[in-house]
C-alpha positions as CSV (number, residue, x, y, z in Angstrom):
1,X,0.0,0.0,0.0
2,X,3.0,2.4,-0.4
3,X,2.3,5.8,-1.9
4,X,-1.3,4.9,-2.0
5,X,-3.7,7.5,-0.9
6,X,-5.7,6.8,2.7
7,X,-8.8,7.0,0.2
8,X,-7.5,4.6,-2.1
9,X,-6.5,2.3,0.8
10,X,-9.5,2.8,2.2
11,X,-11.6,1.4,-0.6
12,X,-10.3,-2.1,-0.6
13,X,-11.4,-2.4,2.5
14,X,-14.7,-0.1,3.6
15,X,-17.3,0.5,0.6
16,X,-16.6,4.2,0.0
17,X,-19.9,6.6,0.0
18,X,-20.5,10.7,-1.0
19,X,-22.2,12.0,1.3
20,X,-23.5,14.4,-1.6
21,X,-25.7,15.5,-4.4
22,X,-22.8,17.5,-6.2
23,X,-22.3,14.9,-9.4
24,X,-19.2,17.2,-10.4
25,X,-17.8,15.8,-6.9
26,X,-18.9,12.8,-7.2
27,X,-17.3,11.9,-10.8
28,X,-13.4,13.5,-9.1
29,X,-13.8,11.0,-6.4
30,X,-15.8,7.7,-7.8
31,X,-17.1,6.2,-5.0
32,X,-19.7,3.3,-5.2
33,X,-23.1,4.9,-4.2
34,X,-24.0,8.4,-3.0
35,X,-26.4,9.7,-0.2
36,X,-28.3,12.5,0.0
37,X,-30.6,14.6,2.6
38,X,-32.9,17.5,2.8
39,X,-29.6,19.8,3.5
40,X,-28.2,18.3,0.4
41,X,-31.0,18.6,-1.8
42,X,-31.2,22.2,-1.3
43,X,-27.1,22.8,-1.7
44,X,-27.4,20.9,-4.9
45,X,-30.6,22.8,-6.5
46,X,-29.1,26.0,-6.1
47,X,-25.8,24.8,-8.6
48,X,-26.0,25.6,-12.2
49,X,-25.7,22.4,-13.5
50,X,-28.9,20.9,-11.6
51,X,-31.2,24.3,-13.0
52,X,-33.0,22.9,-15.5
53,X,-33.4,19.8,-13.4
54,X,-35.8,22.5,-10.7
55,X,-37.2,24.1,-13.7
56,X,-38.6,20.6,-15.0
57,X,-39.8,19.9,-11.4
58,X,-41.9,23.4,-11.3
59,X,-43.3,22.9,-14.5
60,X,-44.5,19.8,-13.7
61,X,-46.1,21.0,-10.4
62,X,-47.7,23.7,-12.3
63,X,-49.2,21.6,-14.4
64,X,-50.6,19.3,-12.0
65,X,-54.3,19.5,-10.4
66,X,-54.6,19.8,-6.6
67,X,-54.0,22.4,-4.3
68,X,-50.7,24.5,-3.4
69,X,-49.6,22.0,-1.0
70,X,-50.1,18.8,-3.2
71,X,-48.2,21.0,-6.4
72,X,-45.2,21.2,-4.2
73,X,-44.9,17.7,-3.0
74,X,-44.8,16.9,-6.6
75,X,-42.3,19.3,-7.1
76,X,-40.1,18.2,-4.3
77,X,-40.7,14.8,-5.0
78,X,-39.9,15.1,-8.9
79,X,-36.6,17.1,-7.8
80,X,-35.2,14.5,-5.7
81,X,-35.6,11.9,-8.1
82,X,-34.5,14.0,-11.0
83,X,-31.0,14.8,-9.0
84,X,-31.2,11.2,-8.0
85,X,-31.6,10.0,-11.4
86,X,-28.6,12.2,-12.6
87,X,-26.3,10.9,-10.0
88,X,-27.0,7.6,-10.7
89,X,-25.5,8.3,-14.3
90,X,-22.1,9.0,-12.4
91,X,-22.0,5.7,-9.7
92,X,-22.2,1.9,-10.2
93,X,-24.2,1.5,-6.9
94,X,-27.3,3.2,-5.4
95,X,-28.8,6.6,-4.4
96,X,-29.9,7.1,-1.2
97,X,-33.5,9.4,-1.2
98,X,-35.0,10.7,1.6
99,X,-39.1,11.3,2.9
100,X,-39.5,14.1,4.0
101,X,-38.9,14.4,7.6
102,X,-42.0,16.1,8.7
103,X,-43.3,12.2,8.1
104,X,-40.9,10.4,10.7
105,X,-43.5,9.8,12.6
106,X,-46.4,8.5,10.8
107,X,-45.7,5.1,10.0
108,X,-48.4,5.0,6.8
109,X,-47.4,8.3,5.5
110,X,-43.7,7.3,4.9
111,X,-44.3,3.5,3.5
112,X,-47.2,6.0,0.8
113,X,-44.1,8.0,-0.2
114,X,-41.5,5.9,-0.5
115,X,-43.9,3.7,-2.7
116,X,-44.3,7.4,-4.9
117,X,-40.7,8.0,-4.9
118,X,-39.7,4.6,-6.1
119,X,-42.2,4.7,-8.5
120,X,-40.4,7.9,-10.1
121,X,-37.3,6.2,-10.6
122,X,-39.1,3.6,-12.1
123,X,-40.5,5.7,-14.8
124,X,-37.5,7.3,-15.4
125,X,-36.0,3.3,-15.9
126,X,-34.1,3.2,-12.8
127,X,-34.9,-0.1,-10.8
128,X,-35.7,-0.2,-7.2
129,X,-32.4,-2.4,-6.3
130,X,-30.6,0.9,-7.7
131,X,-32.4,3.0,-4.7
132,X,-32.3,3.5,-0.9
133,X,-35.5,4.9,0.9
134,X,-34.2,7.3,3.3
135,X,-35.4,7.7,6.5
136,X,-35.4,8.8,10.4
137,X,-34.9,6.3,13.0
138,X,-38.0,6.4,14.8
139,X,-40.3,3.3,16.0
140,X,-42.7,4.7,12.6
141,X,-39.5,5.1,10.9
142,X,-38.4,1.6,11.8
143,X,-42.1,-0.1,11.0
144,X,-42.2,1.8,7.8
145,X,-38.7,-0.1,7.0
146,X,-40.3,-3.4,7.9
147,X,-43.2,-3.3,5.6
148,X,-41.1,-1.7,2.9
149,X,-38.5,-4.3,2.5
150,X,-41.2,-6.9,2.1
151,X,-42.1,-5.2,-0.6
152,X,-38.2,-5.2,-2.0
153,X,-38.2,-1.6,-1.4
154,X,-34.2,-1.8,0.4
155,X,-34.3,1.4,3.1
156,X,-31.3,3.4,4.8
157,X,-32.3,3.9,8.0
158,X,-30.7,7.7,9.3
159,X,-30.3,9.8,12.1
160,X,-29.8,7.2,14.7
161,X,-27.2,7.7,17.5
162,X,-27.8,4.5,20.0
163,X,-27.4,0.5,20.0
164,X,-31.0,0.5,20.6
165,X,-32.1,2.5,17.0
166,X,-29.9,-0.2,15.5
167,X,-30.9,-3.2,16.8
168,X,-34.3,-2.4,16.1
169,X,-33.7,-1.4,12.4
170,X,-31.9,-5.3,12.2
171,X,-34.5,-7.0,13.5
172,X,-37.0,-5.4,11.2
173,X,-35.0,-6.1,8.4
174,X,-33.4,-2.8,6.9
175,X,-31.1,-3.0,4.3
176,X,-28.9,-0.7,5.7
177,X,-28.4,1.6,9.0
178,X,-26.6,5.4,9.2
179,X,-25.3,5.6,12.6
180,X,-23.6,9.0,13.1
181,X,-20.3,9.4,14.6
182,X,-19.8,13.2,14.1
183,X,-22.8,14.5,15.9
184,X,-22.3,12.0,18.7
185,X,-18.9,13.7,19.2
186,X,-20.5,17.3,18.9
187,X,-22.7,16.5,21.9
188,X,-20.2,15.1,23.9
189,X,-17.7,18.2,23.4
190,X,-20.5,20.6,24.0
191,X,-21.2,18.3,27.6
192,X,-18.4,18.0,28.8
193,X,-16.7,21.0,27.8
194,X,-13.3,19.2,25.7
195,X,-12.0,20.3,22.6
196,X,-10.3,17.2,21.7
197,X,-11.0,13.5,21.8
198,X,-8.5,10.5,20.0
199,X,-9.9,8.8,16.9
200,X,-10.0,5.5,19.3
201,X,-11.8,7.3,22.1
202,X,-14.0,9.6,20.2
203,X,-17.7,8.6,21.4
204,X,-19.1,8.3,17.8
205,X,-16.5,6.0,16.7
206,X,-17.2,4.0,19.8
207,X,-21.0,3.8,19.0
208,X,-20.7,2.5,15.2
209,X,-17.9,0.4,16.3
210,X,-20.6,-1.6,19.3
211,X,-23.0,-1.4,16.7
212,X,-20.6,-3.0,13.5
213,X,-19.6,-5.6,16.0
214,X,-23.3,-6.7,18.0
215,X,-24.7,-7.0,13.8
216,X,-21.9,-8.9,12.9
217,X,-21.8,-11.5,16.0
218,X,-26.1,-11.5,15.4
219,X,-24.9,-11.9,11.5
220,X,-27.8,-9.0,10.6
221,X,-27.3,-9.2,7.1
222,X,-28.3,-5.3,7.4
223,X,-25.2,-2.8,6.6
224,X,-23.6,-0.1,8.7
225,X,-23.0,3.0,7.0
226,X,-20.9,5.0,9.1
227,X,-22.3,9.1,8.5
228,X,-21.3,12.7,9.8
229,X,-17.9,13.0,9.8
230,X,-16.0,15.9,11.4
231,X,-12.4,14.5,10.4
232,X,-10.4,11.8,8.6
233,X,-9.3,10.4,12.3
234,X,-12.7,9.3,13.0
235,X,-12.9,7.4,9.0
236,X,-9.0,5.9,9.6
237,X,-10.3,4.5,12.8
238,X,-13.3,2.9,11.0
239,X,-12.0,1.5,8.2
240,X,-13.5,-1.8,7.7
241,X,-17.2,-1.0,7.9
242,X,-19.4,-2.0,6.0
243,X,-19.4,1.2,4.1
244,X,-19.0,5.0,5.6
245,X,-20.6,8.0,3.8
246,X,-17.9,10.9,3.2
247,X,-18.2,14.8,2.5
248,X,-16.5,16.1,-0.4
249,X,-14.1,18.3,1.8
250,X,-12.9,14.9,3.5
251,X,-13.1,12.5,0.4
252,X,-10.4,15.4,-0.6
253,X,-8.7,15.3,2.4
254,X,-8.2,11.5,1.7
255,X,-7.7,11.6,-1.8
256,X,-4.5,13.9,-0.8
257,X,-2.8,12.3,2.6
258,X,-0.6,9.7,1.6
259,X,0.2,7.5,5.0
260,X,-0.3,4.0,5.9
261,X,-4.1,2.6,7.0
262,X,-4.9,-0.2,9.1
263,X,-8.2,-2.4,9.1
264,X,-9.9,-1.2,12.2
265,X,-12.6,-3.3,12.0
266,X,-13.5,-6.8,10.7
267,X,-15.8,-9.4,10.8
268,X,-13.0,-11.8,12.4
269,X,-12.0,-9.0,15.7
270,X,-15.4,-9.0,17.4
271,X,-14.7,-8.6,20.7
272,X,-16.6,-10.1,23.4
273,X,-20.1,-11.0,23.1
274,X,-22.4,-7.6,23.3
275,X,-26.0,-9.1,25.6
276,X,-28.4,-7.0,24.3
277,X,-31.8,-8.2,23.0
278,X,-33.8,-6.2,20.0
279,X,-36.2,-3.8,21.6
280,X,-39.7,-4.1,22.0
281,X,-42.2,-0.2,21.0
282,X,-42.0,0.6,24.9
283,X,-38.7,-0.5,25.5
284,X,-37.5,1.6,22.4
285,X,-39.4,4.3,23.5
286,X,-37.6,4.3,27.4
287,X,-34.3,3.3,26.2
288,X,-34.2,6.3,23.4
289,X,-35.4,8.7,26.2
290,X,-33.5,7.4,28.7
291,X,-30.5,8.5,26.4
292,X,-30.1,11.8,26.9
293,X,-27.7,12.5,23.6
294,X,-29.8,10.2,21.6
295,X,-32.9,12.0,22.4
296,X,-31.5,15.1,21.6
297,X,-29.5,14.5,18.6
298,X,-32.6,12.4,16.7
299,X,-35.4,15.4,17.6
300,X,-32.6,17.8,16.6
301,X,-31.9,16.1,13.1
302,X,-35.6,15.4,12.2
303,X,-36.3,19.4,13.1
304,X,-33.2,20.6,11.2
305,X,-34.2,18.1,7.7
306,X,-37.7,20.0,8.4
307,X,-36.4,23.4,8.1
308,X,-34.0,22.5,5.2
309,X,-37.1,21.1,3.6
310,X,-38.9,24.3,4.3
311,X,-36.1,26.5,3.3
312,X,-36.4,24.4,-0.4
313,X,-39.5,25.2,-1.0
314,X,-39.9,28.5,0.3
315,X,-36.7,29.2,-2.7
316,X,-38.6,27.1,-5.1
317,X,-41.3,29.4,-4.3
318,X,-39.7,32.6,-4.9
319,X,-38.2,31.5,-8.5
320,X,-38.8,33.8,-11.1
């Protein structure tokens, strides 16, 4: 591995991931699939390049029947897809799509609009193994997952910040899990008042490495996804996950440092066995609020998608 990049290392061994709509970033660093978000969605319509994708979307609202509100869910929806679909032209792998986040908590609602988003891609001739339904970690979220992949709709199940989110997601089947290491550490920093923790003691890394190692021992065929990087330390000390999602700035960072990587995690180093049993709706209910960063971080995400969401149409709105 001399003179290799820690990206290129890193790709023999972890399933590499942008963690952006930006196809012009995504082509310079070829990973396998790509995710995207509310926050995303909303960087990526305002770039040139993805304008006459927004326009299409408008006209399409506009000439739809219904009211206000129903015209701009089609237009939201027929955006996502659209810069969806135009990724897809730049990856092997899959897109990640997410509901919007005002539905993480209505279990119905979310399995109705994944069913419409999937059915986009479909008429624009991209398959349903090429897409992953996007969605918040909540019990609704989770049950929404459940019914979904029954129907081979795969789901990435996001914002989730405890062993308890995860296991639940597993048991009910999701294709794949976003655990997030970098706002784990923000909450942590802002607690307990350090400006510094070690890639190996860093309490995000910590949490997606219980959570790698209690799927693997269970053999959960679902994947971690490792998401919400603040700095390469945290990736280096991951490598061997399942996959990890990466920002352009630190896919750059990567692409650039030249310096020898070592396999952090694998399904041959487990540890010792992790006793924790899949959680029942109350038990999920009192463990999440029982965890006072978890709590906080998966109210705080869903709320900050929302206004992101908000803040998309509210521009879409005030197009000329």
């Amino acid at each position: 591995m001399e003179n290799l990049s820690l990206l290129d290392q890193l790709k023999t061994m972890t399933t590499v991931v942008a963690d952006t709509g930006d196809f012009a970033a995504i082509e310079q660093y070829q990973p396998q699939d790509a995710t995207t978000n509310p926050s995303l969605v909303l960087k990526a319509a305002q770039l040139p390049a993805y304008r006459p994708l927004v326009e299409a979307a408008r006209a399409e609202a506009a000439n739809s029947a219904g009211s206000s509100e129903e015209q701009m869910a089609i237009c939201m929806d027929a955006l996502a897809v659209a810069i969806g679909h135009r990724v897809l032209e730049v990856i092997p792998g899959r897109i990640s799509t997410e509901v919007d986040a005002r539905l993480s908590f209505d279990t119905d609602a979310s399995v109705a609009k994944a069913r419409q988003l999937i059915a986009r891609y479909e008429q624009l001739g991209v398959g349903r193994e090429r897409v992953l339904i996007k969605m918040a970690t909540t019990w609704q979220g989770v049950r929404a997952a459940e019914l979904l992949e029954r129907e081979g709709i795969n789901c990435n199940l996001t914002l989730l910040f405890n062993l308890s989110q995860a296991a639940a997601a597993a048991d009910a089947g999701a294709f794949l899990i976003s655990p997030f290491v970098g706002r784990i550490l923000d909450w942590h920093k802002q607690q307990s008042g350090r400006d510094h923790y070690t890639p190996s003691e860093d309490p995000g890394v910590v949490s997606v490495t219980q959570i790698y190692r209690y799927f693997k021992q269970r053999n959960y065929a679902t994947i971690v996804m490792g998401a919400s990087f603040r700095n390469i330390g945290e990736i280096t000390q991951l490598a061997g996950c399942d996959r990890l999602t990466i920002s352009p700035a630190l896919l750059q960072e990567l692409a650039t440092t030249i310096a020898p990587l070592k396999r952090q995690l694998s399904p041959q180093q487990l540890g010792s066995a992790i006793d924790y049993c899949p959680p029942t709706a109350s038990e999920f209910a009192y463990q999440l609020n029982s965890d006072e960063m978890a709590h906080a971080k998966l109210g705080e995400g869903i709320r900050a998608f929302v206004a992101d969401q908000e803040k998309l149409e509210q521009w879409l709105l005030a197009l000329d």
